[in-house]
N, C-alpha and C positions, 0 to 999 in steps of 0.2 A: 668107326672105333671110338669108345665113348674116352675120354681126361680125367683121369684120375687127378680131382682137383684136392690142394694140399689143405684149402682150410674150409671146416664143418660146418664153419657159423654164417649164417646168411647176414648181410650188411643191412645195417639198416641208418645208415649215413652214407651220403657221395664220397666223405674222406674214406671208410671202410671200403666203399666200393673199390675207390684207387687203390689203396692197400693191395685187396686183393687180386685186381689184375696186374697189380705192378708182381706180385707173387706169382703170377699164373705166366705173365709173359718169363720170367728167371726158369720157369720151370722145363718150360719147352724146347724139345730142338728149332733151334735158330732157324731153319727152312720148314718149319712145320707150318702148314697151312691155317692151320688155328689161329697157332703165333701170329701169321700175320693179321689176321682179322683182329685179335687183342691188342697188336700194337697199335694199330688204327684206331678201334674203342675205347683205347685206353687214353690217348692223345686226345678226341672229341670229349671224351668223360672229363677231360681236365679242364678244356675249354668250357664244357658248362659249368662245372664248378665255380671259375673264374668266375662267368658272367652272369652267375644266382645269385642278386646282392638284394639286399631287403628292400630297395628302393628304386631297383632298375624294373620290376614287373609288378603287374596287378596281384598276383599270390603266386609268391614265390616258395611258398612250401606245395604250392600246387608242383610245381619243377622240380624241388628238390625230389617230392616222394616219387614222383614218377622218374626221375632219373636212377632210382634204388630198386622201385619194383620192376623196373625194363634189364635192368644190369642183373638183377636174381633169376630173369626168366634165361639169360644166356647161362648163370649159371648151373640152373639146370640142368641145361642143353648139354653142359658138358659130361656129365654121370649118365644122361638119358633123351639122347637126340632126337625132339620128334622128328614126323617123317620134312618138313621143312629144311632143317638143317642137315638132312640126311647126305645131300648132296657134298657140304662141305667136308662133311667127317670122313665118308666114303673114299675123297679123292686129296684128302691132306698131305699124304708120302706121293700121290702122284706125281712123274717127271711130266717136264713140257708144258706146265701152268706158269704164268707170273704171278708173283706176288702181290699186284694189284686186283685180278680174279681174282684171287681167295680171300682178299678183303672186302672186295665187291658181292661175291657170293654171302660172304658173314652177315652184310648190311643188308643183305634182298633179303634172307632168313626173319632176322632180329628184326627187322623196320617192318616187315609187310606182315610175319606170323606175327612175333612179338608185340611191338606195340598196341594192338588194338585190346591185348587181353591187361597191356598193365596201363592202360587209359583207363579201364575199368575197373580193373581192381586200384587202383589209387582216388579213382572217385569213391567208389566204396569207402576205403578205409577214411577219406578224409569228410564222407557224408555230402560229398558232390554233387546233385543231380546234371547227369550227363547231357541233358536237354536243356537244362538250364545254366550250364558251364559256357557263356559267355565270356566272363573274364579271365577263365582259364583258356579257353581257345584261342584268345586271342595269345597270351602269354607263348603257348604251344605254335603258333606260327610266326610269332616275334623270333623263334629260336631260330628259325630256316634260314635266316642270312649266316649264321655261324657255320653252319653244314652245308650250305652251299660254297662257304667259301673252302670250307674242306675237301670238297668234289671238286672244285678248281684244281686246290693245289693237290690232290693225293698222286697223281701220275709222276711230279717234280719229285714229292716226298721220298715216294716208295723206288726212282730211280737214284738220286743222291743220299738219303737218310741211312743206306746199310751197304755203304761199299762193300763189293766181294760175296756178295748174298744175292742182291737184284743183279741178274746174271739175263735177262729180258725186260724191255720196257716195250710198253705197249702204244706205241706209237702208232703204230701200222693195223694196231685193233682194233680202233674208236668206232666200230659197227656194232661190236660184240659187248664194249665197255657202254656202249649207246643205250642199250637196250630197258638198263635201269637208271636213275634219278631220284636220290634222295628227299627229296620236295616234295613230288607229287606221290613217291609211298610213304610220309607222312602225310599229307592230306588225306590219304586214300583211308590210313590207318583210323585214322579220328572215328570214322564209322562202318569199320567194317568188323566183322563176327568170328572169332575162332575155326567155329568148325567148319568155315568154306574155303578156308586159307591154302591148309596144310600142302595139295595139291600141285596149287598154281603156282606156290613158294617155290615150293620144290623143283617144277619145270622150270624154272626160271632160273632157278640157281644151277642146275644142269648145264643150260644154253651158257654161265656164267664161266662154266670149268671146262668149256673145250680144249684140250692141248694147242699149244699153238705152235706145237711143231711134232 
């Protein structure tokens, strides 16, 4: 079921981006499976923000714009979910998920579809050659110590962060929360193509939304 999301105008700054999903989480019911993937994106989107400063990376408008064209492709997602995110949308009202699945599912979507198509179109718009974007690549995996330390801590967050909401933690999961990894689907993303994606996304975010009870 697609989000009727509240504002028309596509961001085109990280602050807008915030904006916006600080709107988008206000808008949702609090156990909405979306919701939780927003408040997780929404928390990482602030961490890059923090950490794009004109002198900590080789181009850091390389980061900024790709952290706007990645954040408009989810936006989409919410008026017209390809089949990737199909899974999440699908099983949002679902009972017997945690809330960490449904953040997990968000991030297999967005990292594994996403990414690889707004790696491209931000080289585009910035006149990148994508073969030759050395100093962006490296920029683009200077990021993975932020988001790995995210995937640390996301189990802690999402059981302490919303008393009386996280009502399951996934302790007893770490087979089924195993299965993805932030890092290596950003590597994976760097080169890989749209139209092979949509499939594998999708199965995987399935395996992502098993009830667990």
């Amino acid at each position: 079921m697609p989000v009727r999301a509240a504002a028309p105008t596509r961001p085109t700054t990280i602050p807008q981006v915030i904006e916006r999903m600080r709107a988008l989480e206000a808008s949702l019911p609090q156990a909405d499976g979306v919701a939780w993937f927003t408040r997780l994106y929404l928390r990482v989107t602030e961490a890059v923000h923090a950490a794009v400063k004109p002198h900590a990376f080789h181009d850091p408008r390389f980061l900024a714009r790709l952290d706007v064209e990645f954040a408009n492709l989810f936006f989409d997602a919410l008026a017209k979910p390809p089949k990737a995110w199909a899974p999440l949308f699908e099983a949002r009202a679902r009972k017997g998920i945690a809330p960490i699945q449904f953040a997990l599912a968000g991030m297999n979507a967005h990292i594994n579809r996403d990414l690889p198509v707004a790696v491209v179109s931000t080289c585009e718009h910035l006149g990148i050659d994508l073969e030759q974007a050395t100093p962006q690549q490296q920029d683009y995996v200077a990021v993975n110590p932020l988001l790995e330390q995210t995937e640390r801590n996301v189990k802690q967050w999402f059981a302490t962060g919303f008393v009386g909401v996280v009502d399951v933690v996934c302790a007893d999961d770490d087979d089924r929360i195993a299965m993805w990894d932030v890092c290596r689907a950003r590597d994976a993303a760097w080169i890989q193509y749209v139209d092979t994606l949509d499939r594998s996304v999708g199965f995987a975010g399935r395996g992502l939304l098993v009830p667990l009870s």
